[in-house]
N, C-alpha and C positions, 0 to 999 in steps of 0.2 A: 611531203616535203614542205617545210617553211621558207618563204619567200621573206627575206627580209627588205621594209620600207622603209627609209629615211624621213628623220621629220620633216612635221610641216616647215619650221626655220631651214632643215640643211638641203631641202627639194626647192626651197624659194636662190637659197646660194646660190642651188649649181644651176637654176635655169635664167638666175641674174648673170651668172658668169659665162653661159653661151652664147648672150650679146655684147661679153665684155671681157672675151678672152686674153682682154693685156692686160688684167689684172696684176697688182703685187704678189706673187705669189707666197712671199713669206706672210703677207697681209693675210691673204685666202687660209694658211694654215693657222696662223693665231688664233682666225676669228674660230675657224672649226675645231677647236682645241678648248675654247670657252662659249660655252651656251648661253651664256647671261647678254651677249652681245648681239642686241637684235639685226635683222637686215636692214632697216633703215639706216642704224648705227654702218653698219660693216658699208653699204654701197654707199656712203658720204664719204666717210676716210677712203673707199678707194677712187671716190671721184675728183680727191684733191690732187691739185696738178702740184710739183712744188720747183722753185727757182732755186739756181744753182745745183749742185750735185750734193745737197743736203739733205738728207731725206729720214725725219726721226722714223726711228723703231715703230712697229706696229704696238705696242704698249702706251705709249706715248701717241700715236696719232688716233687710235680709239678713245684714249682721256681726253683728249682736246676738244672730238667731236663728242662724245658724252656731254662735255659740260656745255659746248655751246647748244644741245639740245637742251639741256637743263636751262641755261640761262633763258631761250628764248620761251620757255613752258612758263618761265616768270614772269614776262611782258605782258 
């Protein structure tokens, strides 16, 4: 019988998501739906708190945090 193992990225999620079970949950499904998005990436955009009852899309709140990664790799 083969035992199947999750990757090294989707075994870092779920053991970032058991001390951080209020997750977005549509956030948690995007990320696991695209592999190119690392866990640094993923636990930033879900560490963002956001004002008001405004809250972009997870498409839009992993570009944000992408580029402000990018940008800061520039400094």
């Amino acid at each position: 019988m083969k035992v199947l193992k999750p990757g090294e990225r989707d075994a870092a999620l779920v053991m970032w998501l058991v001390d951080h079970a209020d997750a977005d949950p549509s956030l948690v499904e995007f990320v696991l739906q695209d592999p190119s998005i690392s866990i640094d990436v993923f636990s930033a955009a879900a560490g963002v708190r956001h004002r008001g009852n405004a809250r972009p899309d997870p498409a839009t709140l992993i570009a944000r945090i992408k580029k402000a990664f990018d940008d800061d790799e520039d400094d």
